[in-house]
KOLGU-4560 file (N, C-alpha, C; in nm, 3 decimals, padded with zeros to 5 digits):
<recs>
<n_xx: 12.952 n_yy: 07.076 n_zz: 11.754 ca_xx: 12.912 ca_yy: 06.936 ca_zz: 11.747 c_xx: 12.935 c_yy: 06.880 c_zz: 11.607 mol: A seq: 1 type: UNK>
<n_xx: 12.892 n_yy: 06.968 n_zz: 11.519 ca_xx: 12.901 ca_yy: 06.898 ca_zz: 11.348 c_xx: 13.041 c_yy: 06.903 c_zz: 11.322 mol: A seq: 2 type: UNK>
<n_xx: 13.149 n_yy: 06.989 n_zz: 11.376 ca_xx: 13.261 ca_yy: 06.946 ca_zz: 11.426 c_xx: 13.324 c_yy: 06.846 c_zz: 11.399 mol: A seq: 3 type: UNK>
<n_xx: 13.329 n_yy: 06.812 n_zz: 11.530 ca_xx: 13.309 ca_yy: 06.640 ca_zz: 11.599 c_xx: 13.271 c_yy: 06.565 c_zz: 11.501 mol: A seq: 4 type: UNK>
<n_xx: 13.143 n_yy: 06.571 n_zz: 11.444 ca_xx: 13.118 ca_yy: 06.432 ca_zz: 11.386 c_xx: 13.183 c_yy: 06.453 c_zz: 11.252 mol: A seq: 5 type: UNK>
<n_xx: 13.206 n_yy: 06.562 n_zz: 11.172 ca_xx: 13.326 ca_yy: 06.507 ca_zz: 11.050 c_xx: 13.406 c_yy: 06.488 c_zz: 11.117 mol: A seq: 6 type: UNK>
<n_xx: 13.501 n_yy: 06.541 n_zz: 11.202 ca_xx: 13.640 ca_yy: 06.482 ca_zz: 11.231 c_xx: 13.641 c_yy: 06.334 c_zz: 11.278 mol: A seq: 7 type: UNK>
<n_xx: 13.557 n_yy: 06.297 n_zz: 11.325 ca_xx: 13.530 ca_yy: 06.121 ca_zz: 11.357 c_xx: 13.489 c_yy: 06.044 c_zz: 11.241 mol: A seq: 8 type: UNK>
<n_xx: 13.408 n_yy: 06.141 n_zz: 11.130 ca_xx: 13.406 ca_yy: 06.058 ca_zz: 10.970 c_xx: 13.505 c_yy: 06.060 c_zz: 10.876 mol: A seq: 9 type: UNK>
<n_xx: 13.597 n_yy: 06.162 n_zz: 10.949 ca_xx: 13.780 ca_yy: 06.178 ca_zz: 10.879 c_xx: 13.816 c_yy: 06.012 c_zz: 10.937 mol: A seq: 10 type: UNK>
<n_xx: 13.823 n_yy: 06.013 n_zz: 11.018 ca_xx: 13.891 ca_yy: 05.927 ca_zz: 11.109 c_xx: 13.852 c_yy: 05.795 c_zz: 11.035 mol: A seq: 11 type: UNK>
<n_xx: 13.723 n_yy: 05.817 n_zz: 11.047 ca_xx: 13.677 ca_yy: 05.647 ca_zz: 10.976 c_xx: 13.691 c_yy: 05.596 c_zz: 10.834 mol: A seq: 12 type: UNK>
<n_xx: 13.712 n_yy: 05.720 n_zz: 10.769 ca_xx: 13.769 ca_yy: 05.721 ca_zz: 10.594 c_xx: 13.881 c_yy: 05.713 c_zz: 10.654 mol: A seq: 13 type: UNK>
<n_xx: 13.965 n_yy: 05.757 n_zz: 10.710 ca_xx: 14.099 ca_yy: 05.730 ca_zz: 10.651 c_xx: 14.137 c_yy: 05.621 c_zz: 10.731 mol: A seq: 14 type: UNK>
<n_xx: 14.072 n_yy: 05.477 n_zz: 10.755 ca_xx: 14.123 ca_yy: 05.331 ca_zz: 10.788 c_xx: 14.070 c_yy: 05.265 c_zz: 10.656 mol: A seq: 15 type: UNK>
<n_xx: 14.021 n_yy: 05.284 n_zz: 10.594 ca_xx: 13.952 ca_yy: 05.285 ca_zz: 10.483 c_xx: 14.015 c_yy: 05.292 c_zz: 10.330 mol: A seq: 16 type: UNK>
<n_xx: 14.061 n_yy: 05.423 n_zz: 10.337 ca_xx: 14.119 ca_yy: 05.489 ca_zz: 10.224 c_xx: 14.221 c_yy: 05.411 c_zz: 10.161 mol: A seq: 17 type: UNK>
<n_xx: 14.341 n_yy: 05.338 n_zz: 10.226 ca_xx: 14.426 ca_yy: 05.300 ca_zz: 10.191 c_xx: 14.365 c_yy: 05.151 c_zz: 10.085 mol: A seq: 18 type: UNK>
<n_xx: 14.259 n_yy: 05.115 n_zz: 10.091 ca_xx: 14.222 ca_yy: 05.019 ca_zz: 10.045 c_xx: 14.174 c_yy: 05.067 c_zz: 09.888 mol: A seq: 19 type: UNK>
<n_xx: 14.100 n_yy: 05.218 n_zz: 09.920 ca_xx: 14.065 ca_yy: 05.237 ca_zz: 09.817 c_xx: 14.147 c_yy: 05.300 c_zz: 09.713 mol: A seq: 20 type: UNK>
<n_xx: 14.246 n_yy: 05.385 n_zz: 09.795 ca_xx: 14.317 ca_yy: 05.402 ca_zz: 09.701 c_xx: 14.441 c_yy: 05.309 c_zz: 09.603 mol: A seq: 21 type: UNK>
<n_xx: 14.451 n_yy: 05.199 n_zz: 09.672 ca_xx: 14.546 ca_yy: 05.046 ca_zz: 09.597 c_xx: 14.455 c_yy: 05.051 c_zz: 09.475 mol: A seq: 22 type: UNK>
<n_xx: 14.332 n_yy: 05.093 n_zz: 09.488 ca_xx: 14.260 ca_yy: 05.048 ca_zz: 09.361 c_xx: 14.252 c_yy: 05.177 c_zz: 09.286 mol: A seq: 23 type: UNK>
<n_xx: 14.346 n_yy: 05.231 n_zz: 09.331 ca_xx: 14.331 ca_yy: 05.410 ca_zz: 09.217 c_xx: 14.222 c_yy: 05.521 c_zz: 09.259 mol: A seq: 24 type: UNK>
<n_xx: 14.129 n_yy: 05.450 n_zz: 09.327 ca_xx: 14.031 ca_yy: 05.573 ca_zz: 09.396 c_xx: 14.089 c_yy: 05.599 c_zz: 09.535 mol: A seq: 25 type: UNK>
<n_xx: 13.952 n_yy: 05.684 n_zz: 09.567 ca_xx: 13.915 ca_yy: 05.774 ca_zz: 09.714 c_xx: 13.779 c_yy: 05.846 c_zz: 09.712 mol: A seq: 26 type: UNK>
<n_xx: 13.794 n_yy: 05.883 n_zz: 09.854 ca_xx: 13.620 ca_yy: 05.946 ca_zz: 09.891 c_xx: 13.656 c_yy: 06.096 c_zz: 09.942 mol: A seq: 27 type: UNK>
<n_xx: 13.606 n_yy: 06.171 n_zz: 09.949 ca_xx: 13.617 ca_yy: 06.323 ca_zz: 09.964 c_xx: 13.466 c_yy: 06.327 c_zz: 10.022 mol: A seq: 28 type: UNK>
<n_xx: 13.508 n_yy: 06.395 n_zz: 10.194 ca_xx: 13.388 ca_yy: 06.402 ca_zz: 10.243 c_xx: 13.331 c_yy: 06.528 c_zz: 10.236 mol: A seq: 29 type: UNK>
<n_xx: 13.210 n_yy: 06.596 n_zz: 10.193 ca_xx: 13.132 ca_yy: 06.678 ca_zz: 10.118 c_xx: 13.071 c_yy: 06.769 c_zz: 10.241 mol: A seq: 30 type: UNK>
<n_xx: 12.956 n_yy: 06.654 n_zz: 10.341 ca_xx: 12.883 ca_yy: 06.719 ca_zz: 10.414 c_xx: 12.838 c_yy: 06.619 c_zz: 10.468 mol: A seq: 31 type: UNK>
<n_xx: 12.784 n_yy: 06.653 n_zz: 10.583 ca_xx: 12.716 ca_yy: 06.603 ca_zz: 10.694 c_xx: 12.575 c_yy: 06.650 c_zz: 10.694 mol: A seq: 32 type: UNK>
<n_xx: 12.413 n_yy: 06.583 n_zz: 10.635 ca_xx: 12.338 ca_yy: 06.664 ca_zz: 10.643 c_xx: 12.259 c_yy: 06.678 c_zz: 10.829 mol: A seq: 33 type: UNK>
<n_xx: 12.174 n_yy: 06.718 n_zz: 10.840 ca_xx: 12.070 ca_yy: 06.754 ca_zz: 10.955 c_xx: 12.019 c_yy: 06.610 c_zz: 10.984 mol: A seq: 34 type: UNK>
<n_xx: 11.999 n_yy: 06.529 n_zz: 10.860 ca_xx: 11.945 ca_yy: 06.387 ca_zz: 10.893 c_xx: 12.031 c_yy: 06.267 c_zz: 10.925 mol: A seq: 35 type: UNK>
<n_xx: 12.209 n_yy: 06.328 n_zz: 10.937 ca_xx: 12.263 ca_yy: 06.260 ca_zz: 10.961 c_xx: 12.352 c_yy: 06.145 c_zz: 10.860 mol: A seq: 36 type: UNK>
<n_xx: 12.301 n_yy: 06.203 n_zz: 10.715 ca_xx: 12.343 ca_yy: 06.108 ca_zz: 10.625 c_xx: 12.445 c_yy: 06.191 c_zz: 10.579 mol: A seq: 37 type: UNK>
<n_xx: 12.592 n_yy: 06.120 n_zz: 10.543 ca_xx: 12.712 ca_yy: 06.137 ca_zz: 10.524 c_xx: 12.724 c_yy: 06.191 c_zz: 10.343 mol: A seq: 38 type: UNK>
<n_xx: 12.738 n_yy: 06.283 n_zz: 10.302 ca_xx: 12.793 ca_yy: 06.336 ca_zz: 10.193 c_xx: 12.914 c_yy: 06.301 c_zz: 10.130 mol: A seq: 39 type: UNK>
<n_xx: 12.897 n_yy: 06.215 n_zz: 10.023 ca_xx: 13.069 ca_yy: 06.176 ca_zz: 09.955 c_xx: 13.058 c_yy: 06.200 c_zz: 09.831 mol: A seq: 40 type: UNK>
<n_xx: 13.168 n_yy: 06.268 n_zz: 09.805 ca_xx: 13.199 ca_yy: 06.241 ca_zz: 09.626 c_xx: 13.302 c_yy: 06.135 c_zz: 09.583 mol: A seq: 41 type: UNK>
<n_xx: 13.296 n_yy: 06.076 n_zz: 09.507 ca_xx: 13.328 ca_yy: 05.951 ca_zz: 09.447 c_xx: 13.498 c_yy: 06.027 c_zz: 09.407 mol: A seq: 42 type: UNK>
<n_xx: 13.619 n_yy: 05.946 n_zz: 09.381 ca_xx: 13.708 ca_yy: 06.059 ca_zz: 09.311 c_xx: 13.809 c_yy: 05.935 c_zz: 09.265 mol: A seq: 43 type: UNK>
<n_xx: 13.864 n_yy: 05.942 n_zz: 09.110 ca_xx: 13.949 ca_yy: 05.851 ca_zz: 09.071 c_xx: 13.864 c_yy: 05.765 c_zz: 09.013 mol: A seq: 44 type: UNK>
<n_xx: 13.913 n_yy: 05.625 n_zz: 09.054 ca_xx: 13.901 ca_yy: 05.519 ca_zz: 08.983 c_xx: 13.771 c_yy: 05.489 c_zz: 09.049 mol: A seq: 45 type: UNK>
<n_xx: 13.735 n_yy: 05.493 n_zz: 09.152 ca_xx: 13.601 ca_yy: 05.465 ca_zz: 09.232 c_xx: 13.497 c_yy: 05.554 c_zz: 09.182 mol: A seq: 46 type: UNK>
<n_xx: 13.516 n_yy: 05.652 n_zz: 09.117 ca_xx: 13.391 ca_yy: 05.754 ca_zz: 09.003 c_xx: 13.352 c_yy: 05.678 c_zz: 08.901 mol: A seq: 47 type: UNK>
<n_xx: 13.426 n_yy: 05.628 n_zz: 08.860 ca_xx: 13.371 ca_yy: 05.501 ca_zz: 08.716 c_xx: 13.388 c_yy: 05.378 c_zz: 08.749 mol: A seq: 48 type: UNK>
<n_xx: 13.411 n_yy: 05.344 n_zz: 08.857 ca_xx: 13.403 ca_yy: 05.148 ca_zz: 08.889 c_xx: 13.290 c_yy: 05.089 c_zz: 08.905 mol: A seq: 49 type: UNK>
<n_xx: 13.243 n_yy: 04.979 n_zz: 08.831 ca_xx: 13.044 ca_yy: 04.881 ca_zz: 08.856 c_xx: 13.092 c_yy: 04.927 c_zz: 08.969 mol: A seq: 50 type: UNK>
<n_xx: 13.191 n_yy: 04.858 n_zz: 08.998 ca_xx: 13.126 ca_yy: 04.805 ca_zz: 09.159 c_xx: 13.143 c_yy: 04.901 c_zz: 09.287 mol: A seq: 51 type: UNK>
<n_xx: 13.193 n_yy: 05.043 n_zz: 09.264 ca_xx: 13.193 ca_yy: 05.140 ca_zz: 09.377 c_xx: 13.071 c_yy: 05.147 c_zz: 09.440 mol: A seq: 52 type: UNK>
<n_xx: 12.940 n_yy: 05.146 n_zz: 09.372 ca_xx: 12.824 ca_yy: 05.130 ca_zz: 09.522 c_xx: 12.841 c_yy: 04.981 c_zz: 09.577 mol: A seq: 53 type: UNK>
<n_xx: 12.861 n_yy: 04.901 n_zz: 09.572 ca_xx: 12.855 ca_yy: 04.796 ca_zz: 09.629 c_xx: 12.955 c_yy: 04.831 c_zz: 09.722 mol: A seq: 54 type: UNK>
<n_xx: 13.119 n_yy: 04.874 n_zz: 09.670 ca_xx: 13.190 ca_yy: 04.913 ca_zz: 09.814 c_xx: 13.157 c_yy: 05.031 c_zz: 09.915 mol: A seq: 55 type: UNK>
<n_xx: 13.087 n_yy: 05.149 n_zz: 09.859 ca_xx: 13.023 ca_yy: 05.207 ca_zz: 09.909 c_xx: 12.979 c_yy: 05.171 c_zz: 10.054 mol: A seq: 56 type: UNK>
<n_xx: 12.844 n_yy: 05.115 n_zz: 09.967 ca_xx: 12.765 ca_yy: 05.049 ca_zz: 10.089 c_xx: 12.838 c_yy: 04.954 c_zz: 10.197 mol: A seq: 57 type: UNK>
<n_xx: 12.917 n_yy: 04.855 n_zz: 10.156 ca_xx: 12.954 ca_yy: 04.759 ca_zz: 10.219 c_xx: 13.077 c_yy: 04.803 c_zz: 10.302 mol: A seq: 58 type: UNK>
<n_xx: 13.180 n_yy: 04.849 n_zz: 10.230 ca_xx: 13.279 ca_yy: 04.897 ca_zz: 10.295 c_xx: 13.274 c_yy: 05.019 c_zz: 10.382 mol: A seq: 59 type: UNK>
<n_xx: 13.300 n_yy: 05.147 n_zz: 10.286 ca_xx: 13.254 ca_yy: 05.263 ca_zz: 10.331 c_xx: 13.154 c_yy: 05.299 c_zz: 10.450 mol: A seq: 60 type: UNK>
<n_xx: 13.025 n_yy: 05.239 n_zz: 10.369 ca_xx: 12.906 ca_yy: 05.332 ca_zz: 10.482 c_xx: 12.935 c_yy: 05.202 c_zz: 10.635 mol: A seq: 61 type: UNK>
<n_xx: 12.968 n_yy: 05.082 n_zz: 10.614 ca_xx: 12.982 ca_yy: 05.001 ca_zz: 10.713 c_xx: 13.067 c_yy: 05.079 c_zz: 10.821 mol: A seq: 62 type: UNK>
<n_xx: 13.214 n_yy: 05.094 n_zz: 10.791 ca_xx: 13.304 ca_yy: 05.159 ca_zz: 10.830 c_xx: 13.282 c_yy: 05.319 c_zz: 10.938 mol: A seq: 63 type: UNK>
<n_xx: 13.226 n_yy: 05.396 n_zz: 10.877 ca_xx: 13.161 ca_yy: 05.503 ca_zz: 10.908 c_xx: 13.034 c_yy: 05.481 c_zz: 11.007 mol: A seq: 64 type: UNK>
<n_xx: 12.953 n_yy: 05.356 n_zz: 10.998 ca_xx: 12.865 ca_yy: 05.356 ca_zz: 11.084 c_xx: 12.936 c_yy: 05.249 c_zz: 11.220 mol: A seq: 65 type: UNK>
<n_xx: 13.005 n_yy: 05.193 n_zz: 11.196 ca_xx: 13.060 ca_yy: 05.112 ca_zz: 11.345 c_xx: 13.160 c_yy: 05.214 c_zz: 11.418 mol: A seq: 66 type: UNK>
<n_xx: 13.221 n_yy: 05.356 n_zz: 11.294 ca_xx: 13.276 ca_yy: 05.420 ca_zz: 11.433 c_xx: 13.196 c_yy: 05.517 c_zz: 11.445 mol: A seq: 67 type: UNK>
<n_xx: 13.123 n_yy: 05.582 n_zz: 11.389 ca_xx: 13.041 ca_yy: 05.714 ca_zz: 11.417 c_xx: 12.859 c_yy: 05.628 c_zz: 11.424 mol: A seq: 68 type: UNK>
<n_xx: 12.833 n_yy: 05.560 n_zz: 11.562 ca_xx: 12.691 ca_yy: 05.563 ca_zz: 11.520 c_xx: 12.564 c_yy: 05.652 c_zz: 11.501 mol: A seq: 69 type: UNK>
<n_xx: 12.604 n_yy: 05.740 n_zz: 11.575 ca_xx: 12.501 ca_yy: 05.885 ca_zz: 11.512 c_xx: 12.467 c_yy: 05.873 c_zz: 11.309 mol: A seq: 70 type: UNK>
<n_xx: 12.562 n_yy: 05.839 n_zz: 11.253 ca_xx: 12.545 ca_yy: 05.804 ca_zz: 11.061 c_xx: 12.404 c_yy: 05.720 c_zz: 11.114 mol: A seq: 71 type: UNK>
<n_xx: 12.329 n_yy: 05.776 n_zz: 10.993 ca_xx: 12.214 ca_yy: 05.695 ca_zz: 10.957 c_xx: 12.251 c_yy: 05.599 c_zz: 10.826 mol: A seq: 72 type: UNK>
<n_xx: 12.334 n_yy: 05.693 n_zz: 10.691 ca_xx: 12.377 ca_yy: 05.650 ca_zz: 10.619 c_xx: 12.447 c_yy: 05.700 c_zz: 10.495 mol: A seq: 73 type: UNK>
<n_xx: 12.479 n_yy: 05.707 n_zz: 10.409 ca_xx: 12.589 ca_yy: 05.803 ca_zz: 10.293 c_xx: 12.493 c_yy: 05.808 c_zz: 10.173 mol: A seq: 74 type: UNK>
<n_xx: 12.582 n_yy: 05.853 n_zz: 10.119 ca_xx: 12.509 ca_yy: 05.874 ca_zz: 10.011 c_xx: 12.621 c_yy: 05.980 c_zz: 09.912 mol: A seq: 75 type: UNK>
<n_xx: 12.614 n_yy: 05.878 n_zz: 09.767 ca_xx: 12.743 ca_yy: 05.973 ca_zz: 09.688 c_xx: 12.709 c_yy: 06.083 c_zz: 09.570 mol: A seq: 76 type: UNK>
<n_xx: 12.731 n_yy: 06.139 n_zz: 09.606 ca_xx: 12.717 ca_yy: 06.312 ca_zz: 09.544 c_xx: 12.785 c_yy: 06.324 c_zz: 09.385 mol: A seq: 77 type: UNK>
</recs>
């Protein structure tokens, strides 16, 4: 089952990714915990950008929760 749900949080980063990486970053998915909240490490230009939690949240965890709704929510490592 935990499977399944990274390979469907692959899926949802990488419609994603291409956006982040135009801007020199990317996300590297870490873990999936028991509570359902998504594990990311920050990598590139999105490790030192203000505004990577704001895309985070907005982009990212959005993204991840309209295709995987089982995500409660992320959180960057």
């Amino acid at each position: 089952m935990k499977n399944d749900l990274i390979q469907k949080v692959e899926n949802a980063l990488n419609h994603i990714r291409p956006y982040l990486e135009a801007d020199g970053g990317d996300v590297k998915l870490l873990d999936i915990t028991d509570e359902m909240i998504v594990q990311l490490e920050l990598l590139g230009a999105c490790g030192s950008c203000p505004m990577s939690m704001m895309t985070l949240k907005a982009g990212v965890e959005q993204t991840i929760k309209n295709e995987v709704p089982e995500i409660k929510g992320i959180r960057a490592i």
